[in-house]
C-alpha positions as CSV (number, residue, x, y, z in Angstrom):
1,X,-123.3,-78.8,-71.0
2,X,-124.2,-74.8,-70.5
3,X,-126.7,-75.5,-68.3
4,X,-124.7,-78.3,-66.2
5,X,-121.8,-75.7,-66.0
6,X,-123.6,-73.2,-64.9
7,X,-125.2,-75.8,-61.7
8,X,-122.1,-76.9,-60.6
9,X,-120.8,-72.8,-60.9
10,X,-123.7,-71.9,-58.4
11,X,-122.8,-75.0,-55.9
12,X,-119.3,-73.4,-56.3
13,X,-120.9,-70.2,-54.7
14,X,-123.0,-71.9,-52.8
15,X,-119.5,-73.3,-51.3
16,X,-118.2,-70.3,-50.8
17,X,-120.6,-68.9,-49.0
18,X,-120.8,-71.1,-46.6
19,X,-116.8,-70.9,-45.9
20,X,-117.4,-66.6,-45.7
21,X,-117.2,-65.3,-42.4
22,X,-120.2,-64.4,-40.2
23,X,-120.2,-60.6,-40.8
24,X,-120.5,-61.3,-44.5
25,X,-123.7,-62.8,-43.8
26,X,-126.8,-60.5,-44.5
27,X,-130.8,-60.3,-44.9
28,X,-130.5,-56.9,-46.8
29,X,-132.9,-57.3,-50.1
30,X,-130.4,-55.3,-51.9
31,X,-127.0,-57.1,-51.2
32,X,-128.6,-60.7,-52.0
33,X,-129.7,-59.2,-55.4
34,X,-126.1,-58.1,-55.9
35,X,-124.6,-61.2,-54.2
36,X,-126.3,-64.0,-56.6
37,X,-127.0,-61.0,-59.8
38,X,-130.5,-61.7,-59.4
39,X,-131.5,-59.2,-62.4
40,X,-128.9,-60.7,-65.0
41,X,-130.0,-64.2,-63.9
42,X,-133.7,-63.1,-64.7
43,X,-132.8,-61.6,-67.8
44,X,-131.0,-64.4,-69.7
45,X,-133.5,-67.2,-68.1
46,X,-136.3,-64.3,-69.3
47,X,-135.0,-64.3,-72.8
48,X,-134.6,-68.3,-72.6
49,X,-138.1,-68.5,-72.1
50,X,-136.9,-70.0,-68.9
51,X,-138.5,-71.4,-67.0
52,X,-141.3,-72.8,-69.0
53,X,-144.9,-71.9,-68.5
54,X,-145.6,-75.6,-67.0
55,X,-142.3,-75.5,-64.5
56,X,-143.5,-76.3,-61.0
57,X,-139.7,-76.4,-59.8
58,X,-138.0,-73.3,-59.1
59,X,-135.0,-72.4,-60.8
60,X,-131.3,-72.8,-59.5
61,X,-131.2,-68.9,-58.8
62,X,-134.2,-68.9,-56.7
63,X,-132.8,-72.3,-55.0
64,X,-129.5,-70.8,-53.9
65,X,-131.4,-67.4,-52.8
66,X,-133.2,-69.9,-50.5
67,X,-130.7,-71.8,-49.3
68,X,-128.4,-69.1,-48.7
69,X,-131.2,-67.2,-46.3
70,X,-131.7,-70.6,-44.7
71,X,-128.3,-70.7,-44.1
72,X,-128.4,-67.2,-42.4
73,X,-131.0,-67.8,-40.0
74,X,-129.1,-70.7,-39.0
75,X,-126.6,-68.8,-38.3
76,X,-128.5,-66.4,-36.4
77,X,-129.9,-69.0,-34.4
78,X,-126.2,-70.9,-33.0
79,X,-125.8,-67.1,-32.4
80,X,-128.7,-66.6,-30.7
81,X,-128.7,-69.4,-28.6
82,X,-124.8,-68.9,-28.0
83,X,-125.9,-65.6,-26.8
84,X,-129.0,-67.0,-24.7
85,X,-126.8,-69.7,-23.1
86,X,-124.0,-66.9,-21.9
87,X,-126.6,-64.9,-20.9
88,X,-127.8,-68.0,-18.7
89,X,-124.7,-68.0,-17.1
90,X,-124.2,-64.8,-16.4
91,X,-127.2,-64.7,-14.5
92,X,-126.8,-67.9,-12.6
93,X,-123.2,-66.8,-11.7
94,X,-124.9,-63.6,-10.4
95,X,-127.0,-66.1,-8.4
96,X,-124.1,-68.2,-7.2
97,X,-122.4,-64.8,-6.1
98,X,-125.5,-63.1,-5.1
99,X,-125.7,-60.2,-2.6
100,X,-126.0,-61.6,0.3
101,X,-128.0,-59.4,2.8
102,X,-127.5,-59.8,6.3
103,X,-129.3,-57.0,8.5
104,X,-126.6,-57.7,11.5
105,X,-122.8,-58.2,10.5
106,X,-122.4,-54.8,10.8
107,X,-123.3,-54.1,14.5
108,X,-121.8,-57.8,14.9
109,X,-118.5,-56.2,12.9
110,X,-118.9,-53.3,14.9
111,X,-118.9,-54.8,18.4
112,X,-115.9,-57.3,17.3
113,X,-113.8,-54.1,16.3
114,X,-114.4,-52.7,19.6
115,X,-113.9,-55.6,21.5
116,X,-110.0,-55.9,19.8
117,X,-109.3,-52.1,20.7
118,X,-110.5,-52.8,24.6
119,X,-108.5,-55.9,24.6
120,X,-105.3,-53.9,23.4
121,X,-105.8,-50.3,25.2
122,X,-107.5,-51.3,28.1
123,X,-105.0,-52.6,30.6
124,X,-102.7,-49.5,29.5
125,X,-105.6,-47.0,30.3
126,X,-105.9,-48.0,33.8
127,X,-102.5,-48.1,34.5
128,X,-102.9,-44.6,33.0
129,X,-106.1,-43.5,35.0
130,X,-104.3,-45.2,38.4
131,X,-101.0,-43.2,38.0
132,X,-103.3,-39.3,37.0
133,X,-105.6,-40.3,40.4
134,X,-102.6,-41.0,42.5
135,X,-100.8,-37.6,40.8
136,X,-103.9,-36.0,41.3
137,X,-104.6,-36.9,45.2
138,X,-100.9,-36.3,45.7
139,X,-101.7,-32.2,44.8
140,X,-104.7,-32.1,46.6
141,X,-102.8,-33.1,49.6
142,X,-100.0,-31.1,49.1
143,X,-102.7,-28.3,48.8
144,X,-104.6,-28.9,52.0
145,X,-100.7,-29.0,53.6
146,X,-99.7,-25.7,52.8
147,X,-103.0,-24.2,52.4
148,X,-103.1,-23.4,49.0
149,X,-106.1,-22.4,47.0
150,X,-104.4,-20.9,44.2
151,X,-103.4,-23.0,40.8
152,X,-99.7,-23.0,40.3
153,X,-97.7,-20.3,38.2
154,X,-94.9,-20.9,36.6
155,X,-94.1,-20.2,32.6
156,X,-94.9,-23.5,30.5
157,X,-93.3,-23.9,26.9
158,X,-92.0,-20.3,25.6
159,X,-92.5,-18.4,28.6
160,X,-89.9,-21.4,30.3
161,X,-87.4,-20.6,26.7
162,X,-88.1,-16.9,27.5
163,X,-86.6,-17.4,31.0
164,X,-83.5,-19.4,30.4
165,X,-83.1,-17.0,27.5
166,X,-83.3,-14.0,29.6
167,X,-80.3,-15.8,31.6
168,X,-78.1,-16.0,29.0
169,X,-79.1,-12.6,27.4
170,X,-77.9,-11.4,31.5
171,X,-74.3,-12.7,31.0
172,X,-73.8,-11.6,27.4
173,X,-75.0,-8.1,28.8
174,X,-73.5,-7.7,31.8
175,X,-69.8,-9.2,30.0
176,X,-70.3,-6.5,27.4
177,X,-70.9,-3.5,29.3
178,X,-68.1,-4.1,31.8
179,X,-65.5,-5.5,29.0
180,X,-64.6,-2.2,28.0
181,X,-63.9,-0.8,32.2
182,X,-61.4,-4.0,32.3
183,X,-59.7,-3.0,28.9
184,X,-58.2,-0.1,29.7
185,X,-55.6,-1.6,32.2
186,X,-55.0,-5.1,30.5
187,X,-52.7,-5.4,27.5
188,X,-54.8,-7.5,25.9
189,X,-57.4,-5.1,25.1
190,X,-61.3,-5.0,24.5
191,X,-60.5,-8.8,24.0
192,X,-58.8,-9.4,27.3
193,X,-61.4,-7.3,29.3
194,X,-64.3,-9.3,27.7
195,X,-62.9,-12.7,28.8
196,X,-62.6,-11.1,32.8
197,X,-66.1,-9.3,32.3
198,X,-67.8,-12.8,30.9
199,X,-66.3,-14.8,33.3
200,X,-67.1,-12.8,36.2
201,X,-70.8,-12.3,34.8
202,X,-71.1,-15.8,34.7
203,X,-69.9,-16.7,38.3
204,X,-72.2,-13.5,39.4
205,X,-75.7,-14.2,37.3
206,X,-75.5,-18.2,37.3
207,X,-74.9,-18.3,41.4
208,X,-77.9,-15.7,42.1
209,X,-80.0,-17.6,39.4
210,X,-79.7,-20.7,41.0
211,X,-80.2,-19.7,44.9
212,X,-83.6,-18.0,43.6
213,X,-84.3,-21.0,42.0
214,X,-84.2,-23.2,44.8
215,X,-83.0,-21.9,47.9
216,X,-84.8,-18.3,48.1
217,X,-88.2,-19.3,47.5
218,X,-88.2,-21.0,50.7
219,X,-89.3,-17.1,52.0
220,X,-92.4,-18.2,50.5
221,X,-93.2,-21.7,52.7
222,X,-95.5,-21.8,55.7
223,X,-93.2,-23.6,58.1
224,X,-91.3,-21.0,59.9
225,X,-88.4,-23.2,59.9
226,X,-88.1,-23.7,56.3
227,X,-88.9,-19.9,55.9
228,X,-86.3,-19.2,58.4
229,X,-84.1,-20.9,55.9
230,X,-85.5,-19.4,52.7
231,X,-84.6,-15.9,54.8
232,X,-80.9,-16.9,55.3
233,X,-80.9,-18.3,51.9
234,X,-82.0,-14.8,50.9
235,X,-79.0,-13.0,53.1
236,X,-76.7,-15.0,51.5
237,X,-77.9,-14.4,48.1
238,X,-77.7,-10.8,48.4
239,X,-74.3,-11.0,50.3
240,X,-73.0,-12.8,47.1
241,X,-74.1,-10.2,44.7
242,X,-72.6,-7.2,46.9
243,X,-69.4,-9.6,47.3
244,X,-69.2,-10.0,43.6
245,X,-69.9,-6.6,42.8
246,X,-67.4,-5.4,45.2
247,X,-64.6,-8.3,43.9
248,X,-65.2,-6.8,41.1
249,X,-64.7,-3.0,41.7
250,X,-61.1,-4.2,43.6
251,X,-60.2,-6.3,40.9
252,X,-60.9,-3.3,37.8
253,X,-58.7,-1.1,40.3
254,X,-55.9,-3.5,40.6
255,X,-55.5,-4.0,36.9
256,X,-55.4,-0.2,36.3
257,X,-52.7,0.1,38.6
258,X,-50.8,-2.7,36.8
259,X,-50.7,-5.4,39.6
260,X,-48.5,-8.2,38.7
261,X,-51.3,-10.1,40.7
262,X,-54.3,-8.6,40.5
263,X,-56.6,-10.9,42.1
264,X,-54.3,-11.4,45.1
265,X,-54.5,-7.8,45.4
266,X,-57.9,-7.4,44.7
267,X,-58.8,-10.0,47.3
268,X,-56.6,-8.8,50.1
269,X,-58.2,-5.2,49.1
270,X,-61.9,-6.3,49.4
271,X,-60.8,-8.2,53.2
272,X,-59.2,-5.4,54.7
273,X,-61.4,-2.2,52.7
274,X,-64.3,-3.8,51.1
275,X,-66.0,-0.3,50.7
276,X,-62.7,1.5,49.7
277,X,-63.2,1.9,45.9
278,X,-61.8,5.1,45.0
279,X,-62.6,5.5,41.1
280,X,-66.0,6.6,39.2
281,X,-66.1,4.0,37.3
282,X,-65.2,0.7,39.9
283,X,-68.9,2.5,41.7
284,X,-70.1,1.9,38.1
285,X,-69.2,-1.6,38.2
286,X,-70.5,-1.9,41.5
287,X,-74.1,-0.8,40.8
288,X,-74.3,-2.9,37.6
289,X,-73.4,-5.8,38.7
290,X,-76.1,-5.6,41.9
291,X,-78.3,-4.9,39.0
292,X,-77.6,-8.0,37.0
293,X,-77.2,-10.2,40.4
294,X,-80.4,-9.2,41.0
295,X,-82.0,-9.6,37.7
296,X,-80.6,-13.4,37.8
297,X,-82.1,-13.8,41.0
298,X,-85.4,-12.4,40.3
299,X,-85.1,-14.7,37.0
300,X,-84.3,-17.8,39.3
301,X,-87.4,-17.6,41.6
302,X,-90.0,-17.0,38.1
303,X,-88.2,-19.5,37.0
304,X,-91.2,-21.5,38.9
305,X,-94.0,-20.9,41.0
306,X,-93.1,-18.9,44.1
307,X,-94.2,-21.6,46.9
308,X,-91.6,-24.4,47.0
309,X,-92.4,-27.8,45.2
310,X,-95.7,-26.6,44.2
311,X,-95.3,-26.2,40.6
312,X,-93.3,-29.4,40.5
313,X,-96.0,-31.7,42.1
314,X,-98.9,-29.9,39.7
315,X,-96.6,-30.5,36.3
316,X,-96.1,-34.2,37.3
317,X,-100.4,-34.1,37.9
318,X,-100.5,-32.3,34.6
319,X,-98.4,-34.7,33.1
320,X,-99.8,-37.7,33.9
321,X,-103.3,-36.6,33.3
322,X,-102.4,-35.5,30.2
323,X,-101.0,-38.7,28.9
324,X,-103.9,-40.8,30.1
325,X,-106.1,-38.4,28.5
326,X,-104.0,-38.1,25.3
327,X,-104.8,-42.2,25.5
328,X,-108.3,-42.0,26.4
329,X,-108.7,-39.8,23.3
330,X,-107.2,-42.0,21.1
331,X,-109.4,-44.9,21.9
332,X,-112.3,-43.0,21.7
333,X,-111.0,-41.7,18.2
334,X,-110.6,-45.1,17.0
335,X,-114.1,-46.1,18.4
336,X,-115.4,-43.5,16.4
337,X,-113.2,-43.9,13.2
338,X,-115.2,-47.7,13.7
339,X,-118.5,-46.2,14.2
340,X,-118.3,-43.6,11.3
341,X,-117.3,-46.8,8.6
342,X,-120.0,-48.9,9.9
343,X,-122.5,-46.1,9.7
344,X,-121.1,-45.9,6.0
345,X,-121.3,-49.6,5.5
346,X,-125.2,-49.1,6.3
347,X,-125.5,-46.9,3.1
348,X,-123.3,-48.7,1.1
349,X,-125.1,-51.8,1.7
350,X,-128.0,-50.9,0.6
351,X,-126.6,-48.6,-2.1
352,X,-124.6,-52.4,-3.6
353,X,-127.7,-54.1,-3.1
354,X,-129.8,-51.5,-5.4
355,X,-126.8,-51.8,-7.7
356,X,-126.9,-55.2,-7.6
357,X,-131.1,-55.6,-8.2
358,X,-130.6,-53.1,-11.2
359,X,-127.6,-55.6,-12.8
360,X,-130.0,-58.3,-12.3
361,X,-132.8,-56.9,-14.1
362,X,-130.6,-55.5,-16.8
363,X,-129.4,-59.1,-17.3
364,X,-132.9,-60.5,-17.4
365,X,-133.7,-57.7,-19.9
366,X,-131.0,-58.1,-22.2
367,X,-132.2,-62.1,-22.8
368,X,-135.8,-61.0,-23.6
369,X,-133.5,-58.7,-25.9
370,X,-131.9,-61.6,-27.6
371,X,-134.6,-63.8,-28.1
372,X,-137.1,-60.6,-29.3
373,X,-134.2,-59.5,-32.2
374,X,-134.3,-63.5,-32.6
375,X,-138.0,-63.5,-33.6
376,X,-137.2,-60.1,-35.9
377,X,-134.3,-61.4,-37.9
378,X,-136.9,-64.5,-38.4
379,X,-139.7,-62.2,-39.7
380,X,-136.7,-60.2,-41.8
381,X,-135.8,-63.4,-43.4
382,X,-139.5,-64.1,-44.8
383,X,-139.4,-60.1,-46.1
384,X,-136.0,-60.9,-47.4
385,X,-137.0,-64.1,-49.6
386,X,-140.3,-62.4,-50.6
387,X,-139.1,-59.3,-52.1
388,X,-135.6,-60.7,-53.3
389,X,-137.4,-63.7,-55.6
390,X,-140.2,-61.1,-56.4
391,X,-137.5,-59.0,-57.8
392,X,-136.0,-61.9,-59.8
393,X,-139.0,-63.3,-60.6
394,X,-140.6,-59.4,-61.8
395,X,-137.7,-59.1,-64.2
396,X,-137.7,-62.6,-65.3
397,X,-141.6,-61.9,-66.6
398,X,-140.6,-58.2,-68.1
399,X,-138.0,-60.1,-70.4
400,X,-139.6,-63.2,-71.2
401,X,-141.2,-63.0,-75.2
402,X,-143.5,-65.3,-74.4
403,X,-145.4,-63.1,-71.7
404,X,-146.6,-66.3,-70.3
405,X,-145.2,-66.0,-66.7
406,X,-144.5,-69.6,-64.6
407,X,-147.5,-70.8,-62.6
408,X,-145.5,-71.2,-59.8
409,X,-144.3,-67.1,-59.4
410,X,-147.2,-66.4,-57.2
411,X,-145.9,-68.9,-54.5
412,X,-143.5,-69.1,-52.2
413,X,-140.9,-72.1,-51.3
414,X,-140.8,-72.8,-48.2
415,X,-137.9,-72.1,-45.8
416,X,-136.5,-74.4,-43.5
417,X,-138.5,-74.4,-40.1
418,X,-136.1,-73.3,-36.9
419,X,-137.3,-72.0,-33.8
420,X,-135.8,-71.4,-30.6
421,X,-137.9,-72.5,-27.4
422,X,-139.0,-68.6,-25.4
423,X,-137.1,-68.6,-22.4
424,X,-138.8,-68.8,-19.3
425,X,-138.1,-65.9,-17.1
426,X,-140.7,-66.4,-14.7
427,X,-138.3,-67.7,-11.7
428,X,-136.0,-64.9,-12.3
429,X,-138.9,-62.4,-12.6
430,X,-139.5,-63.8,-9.0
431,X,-136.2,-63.7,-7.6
432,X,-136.2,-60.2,-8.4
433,X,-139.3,-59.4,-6.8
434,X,-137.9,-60.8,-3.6
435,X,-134.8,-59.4,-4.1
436,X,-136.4,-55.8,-4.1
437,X,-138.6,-57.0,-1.0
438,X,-135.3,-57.6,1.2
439,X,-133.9,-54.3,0.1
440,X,-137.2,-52.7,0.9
441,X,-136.7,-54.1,4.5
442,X,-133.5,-53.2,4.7
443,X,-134.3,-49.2,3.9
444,X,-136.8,-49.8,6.6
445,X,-134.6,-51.1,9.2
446,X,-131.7,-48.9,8.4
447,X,-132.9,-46.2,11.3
448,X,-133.0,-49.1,13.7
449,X,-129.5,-50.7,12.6
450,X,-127.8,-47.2,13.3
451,X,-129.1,-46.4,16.7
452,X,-128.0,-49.9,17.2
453,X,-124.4,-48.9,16.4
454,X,-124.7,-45.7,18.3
455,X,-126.1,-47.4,21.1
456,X,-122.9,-49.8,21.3
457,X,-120.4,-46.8,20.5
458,X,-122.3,-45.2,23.6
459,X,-121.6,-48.0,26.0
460,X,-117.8,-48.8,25.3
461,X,-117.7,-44.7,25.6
462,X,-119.2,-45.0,28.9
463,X,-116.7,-48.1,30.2
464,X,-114.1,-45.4,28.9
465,X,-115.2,-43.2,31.7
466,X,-114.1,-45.1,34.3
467,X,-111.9,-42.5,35.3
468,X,-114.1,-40.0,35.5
469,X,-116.0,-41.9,38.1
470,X,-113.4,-40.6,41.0
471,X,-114.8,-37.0,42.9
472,X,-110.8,-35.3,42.1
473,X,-111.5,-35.4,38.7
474,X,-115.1,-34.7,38.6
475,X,-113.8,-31.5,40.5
476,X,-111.1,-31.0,37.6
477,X,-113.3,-31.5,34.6
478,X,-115.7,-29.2,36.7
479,X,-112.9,-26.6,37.0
């Protein structure tokens, strides 16, 4: 009944085992002897005289050490072929999604890009290049006309800000310095004399500013009717400025008197005495408001180049040269932005395809891997049921009284035969090989790929230059 209890006790364990998880699994010598007590076992069957001299069976402890490493290499091998089959499909989806190395959808990608940014910019750019020729045969006229070899001078930007500044800086000036010679007759005071200076400033510097700016300069025109024009233009301007000056004189000199009207008076002063100003200070007046007249009208004609409608026509040549240019830049830009990312895509192509060769042959590596710690865990098993029943079986025959040790104790049971087939990595060893043959020819090719680009960036640059083609702007560029 001991003995029957104690069988149906190890099929118990047995049972257990079996329901254990896979990490509790092991082939270490040590942890089976603790597992099934090996030693204890081989003392009380030693003592027992068990088993007898003539046993050719071996015991239930040796029977469950067996069983339970037959059940571990089992286990290693669903494992092992659970890991060979994912690593099968791993490598056939690496297949299925393989890099797929095309030596000339880049230039084709290339030329495709291009193609979209003609078809979008190129209508635009000769409207563009049309209107700078026309703008730029319109000058060259207007040169040969008037006989002009000289570029046009006028301020651009902050010297044009400096100008209109200077303007405004004239009136403040010129209202400040005379407010105070109007004060002293008005009762309004400093503030009464400023609002008579400012407004008189105004009417002085803004007139003389605008007859330099456009009448005046026609001094400066070839046709002696237009410069006849320009002269009288000129008379007039000056006559305005000593008009104002001398309004002004009168006017300071009726308001010190106390006028009830004192522009009536000063006007019907300046008509019948325009040079009778009889104070200091109304001279004063005088001389600084010639100076600002003609400050304003100096301002006017710098305001511009000196020869009439020159510097317009050469800003609206500038301008229109500038914008198709601006354009033509930003086409060529994006050309290049193009080329630089398929002369990129070059390297990275063949940089992804070395990556991808290397993943390949890691894969193909880490089955060999599998199937070599299969073989191992195999071999381990043998070492593990050799030394763990040589260890039962050593103290079974140092406790037995008998000293007559089981026949059977210098043989082994056998285990269970498994194998696993060796996988056969012969194709993929081949696909590799030719895998590292195509990237080999794409290094090789990679010179000829990129003048290939080059060569088509260099011949939409060149139907950019259409332009360029006309002798005015040869001459300009040449300029």
């Amino acid at each position: 009944m001991t003995f029957l209890a104690n069988l149906i006790n190890k099929f118990k364990q047995l049972s257990d085992w079996f329901s254990t998880k896979k990490s509790d699994a092991t082939l270490e010598v040590t942890a089976i002897t603790k597992r099934f007590k090996l030693l204890e076992e081989a003392r009380k069957l030693g003592e027992l005289g068990l088993p007898s001299f003539h046993s050719k069976a071996i015991t239930a402890t040796e029977q469950e050490v067996v069983r339970y490493i037959e059940g571990v290499r089992e286990q290693i091998q669903i494992q092992t072929l659970a890991d060979l089959d994912r690593m099968e499909r791993v490598i056939h989806d690496s297949q299925v999604h393989a890099f797929d190395l095309k030596p000339d959808i880049l230039s084709a990608d290339f030329e495709r890009k291009a193609l979209i940014i003609f078809n979008e910019q190129n209508a635009w750019l000769e409207k563009l290049g049309a209107i700078a020729n026309r703008r730029l045969k319109e000058l060259e006229r207007f040169r040969d006309q008037h006989r002009l070899e000289r570029d046009a001078i006028y301020p651009d930007g902050t010297g044009l800000f400096f100008r209109y500044a200077l303007l405004v800086l004239l009136v403040t000036f010129e209202g400040v310095f005379n407010a105070a010679f109007f004060a002293e007759g008005l009762s309004t005071g400093l503030l009464g004399g400023f609002l008579y200076a400012v407004t008189l400033a105004s009417v002085n510097v803004l007139t003389a500013f605008v007859l330099g700016k456009t009448a005046v300069r026609w001094v400066f025109h070839i046709q002696p009717v237009i410069k006849t024009l320009g002269l009288l233009a000129l008379g007039t301007a000056l006559g305005f400025i000593g008009c104002m000056a001398l309004a002004i004189g009168h006017l300071r000199a009726a308001i010190l008197v106390e006028s009830a009207n004192p522009t009536q008076d000063a006007w019907l002063a300046l008509v019948s005495n325009p040079l009778g100003l009889n104070d200091l200070v109304a001279w004063v007046l005088f001389l600084v408001t010639i100076g600002f007249g003609l400050a304003s009208l100096i301002d006017g004609l710098f305001v511009d180049d000196l020869y009439p409608g020159y510097g317009a026509v050469t800003r609206r040549e500038k301008q229109a040269t500038d914008e198709f240019e601006e354009e033509f830049e930003d086409v060529r830009a994006s050309l290049e932005e193009v080329k630089q990312e398929n002369i990129d895509a070059l390297d990275d192509e063949i940089l992804r395809a070395k990556q991808f060769a290397f993943r390949f042959r890691q894969q193909m590596e880490d089955k060999k891997a599998i199937f070599q710690s299969w073989m191992q865990k195999l071999n381990e098993s043998e070492v593990a049921l050799y030394a763990t029943l040589r260890i039962f079986r050593a103290e079974n025959s140092r406790y037995r009284k008998d000293a007559l040790r089981p026949a059977y104790f210098d043989t082994l049971p056998a285990l269970r035969a498994i194998s696993i087939e060796k996988p056969d990595m012969a194709e993929y060893e081949q696909m590799h090989t030719h895998l590292q043959e195509r990237i080999k020819l794409l290094e090789d090719s990679l010179p000829v790929r990129r003048e290939k680009i080059y060569n088509l960036f260099d011949r939409h640059v060149q139907q950019l230059n259409f332009i360029k083609r006309t002798p005015a702007l040869h001459k300009k560029d040449a300029d």
